[in-house]
N, C-alpha and C positions, 0 to 999 in steps of 0.2 A: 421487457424487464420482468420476467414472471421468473426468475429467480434472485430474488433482492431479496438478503438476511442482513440482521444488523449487530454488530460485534463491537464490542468494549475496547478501549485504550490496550488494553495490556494482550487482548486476541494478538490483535493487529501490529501491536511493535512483533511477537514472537515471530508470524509472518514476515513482518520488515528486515528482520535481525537472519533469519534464515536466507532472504535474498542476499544481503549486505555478506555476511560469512562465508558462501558459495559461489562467490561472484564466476568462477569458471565452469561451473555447470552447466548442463542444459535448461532452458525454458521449460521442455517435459520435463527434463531430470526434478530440477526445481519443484513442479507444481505437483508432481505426483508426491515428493518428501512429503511438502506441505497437507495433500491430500489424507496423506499418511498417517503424518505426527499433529496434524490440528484438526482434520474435517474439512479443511476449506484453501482457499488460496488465495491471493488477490491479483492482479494483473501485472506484468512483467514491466519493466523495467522502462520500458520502449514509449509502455500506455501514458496518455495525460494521469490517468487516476490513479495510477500505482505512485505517482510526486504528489499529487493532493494525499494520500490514504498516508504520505512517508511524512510528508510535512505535518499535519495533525500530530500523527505517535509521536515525532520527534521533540517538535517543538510547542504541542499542546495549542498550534494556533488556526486561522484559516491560512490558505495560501496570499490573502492579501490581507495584513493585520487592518485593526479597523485605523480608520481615516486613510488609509490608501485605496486607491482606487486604479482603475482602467485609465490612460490617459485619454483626455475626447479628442474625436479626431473631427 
């Protein structure tokens, strides 16, 4: 992890908003925009963290609001 930056609510929806709008693009097509028109990019679609990084912008929460949990197995 020796490239970890950390970016604000509003970086990251503009990221979010560019995948969601291009949906028939490519993955490179995608990331180079991104590279382009922000500096950075976040992980496609596919990734766990690109639904963690989409949930946050979206809905300002974690992925498991508080009092939910993992069920025990």
């Amino acid at each position: 992890m020796e490239d970890v930056q950390w970016y604000d609510r509003s970086e990251l929806l503009s990221a979010v908003q560019l995948y969601e709008q291009n949906k028939e693009e490519t993955m490179q097509s995608l990331q180079q925009r991104s590279m382009e028109s922000l500096g950075f990019w976040i992980p496609p679609p596919v990734a766990v963290a690109h639904h963690l990084i989409r949930q946050w912008v979206l809905h300002g929460e974690p992925f498991f609001p508080s009092g939910n949990t993992l069920p025990k197995l």
